[in-house]
N, C-alpha and C positions, 0 to 999 in steps of 0.2 A: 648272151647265149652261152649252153656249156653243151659240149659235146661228148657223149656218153659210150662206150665202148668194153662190154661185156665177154670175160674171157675164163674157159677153167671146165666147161662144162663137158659131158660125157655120158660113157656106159658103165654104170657100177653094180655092185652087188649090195644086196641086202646087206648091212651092218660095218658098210666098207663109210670112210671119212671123203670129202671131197672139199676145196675150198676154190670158191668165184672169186673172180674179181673183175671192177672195174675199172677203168681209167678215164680221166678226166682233160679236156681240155677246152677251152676259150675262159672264161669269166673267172675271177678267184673264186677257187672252189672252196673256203672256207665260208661264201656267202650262202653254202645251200647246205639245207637237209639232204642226208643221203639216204634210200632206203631200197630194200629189192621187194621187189613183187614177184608173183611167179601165177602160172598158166595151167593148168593139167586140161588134157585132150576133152574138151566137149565139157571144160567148167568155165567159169569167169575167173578173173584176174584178183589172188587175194593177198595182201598184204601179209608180208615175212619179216623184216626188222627193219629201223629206221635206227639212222645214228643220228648226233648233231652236229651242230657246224664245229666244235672243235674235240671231236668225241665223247667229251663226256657225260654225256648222259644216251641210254638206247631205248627201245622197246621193241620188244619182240610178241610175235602173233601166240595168243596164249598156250595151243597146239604142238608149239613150235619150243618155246622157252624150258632150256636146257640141254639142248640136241643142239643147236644152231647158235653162232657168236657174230656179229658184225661188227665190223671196228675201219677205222679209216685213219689214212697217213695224209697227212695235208702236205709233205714237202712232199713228196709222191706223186699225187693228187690223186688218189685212187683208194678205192672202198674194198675192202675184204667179206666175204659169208664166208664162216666156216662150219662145215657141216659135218655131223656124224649122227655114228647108227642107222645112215640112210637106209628108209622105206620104201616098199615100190609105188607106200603113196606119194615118197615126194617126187615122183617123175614129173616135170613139167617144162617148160620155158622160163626162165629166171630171167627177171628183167631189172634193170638198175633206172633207179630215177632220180633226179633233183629237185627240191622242192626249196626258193627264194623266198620262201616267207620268214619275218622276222621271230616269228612265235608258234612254239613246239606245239601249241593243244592241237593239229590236225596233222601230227606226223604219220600216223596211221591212215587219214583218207586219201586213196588213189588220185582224187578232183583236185587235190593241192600241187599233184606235180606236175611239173608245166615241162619238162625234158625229162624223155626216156631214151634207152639204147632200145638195141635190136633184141637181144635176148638171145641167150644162151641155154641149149638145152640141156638138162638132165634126165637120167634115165637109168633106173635101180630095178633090176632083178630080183624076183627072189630067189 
């Protein structure tokens, strides 16, 4: 088990920078993918960036790539988003997950993470 604990989120302005993070504890967390997902009011739950289990390689939701960085510290145990130029589309619940699979091809599907946090809201002005 890893237990997931999402922190950093807020009220911001259009074009203002914000960075999440998460924290990690139970299982070595070098054994998981880590990736945020996020919520916006009366949408479904859609995939933002996935890191890998020792950073180096990401992906990011195509939407998203160039405005948004995720990066993760394994003596830490904790995952970073960092966000800018935020839109008042990205108002949503930002949710951090773990995904124990050995092999990157399903870092993007939501059904591969088997541990989530609570979620952390965001929320941009215009």
């Amino acid at each position: 088990q890893v237990q997931l604990v999402e922190s950093g989120g807020g009220f911001m302005q259009a074009g203002d920078s914000l960075r999440l993070s998460c924290a990690a504890s139970g299982r070595t967390f070098s054994s998981f993918i880590i990736a945020w997902f996020r919520q916006a009011p009366g949408k479904g739950r859609e995939f933002v960036a996935a890191v890998s289990w020792f950073g180096h390689t990401t992906t990011y939701a195509d939407s998203l790539r160039g405005r948004f960085t995720i990066s993760r510290d394994n003596t830490q145990n904790t995952v970073h988003l960092q966000m800018t130029s935020l839109k008042p589309e990205d108002t949503a619940v930002y949710y951090c997950a773990a995904n124990e699979a050995s092999r990157w091809n399903r870092a993007r599907n939501e059904d591969a993470y088997s541990y989530w946090g609570q979620g952390t809201q965001v929320t941009v002005s215009s």
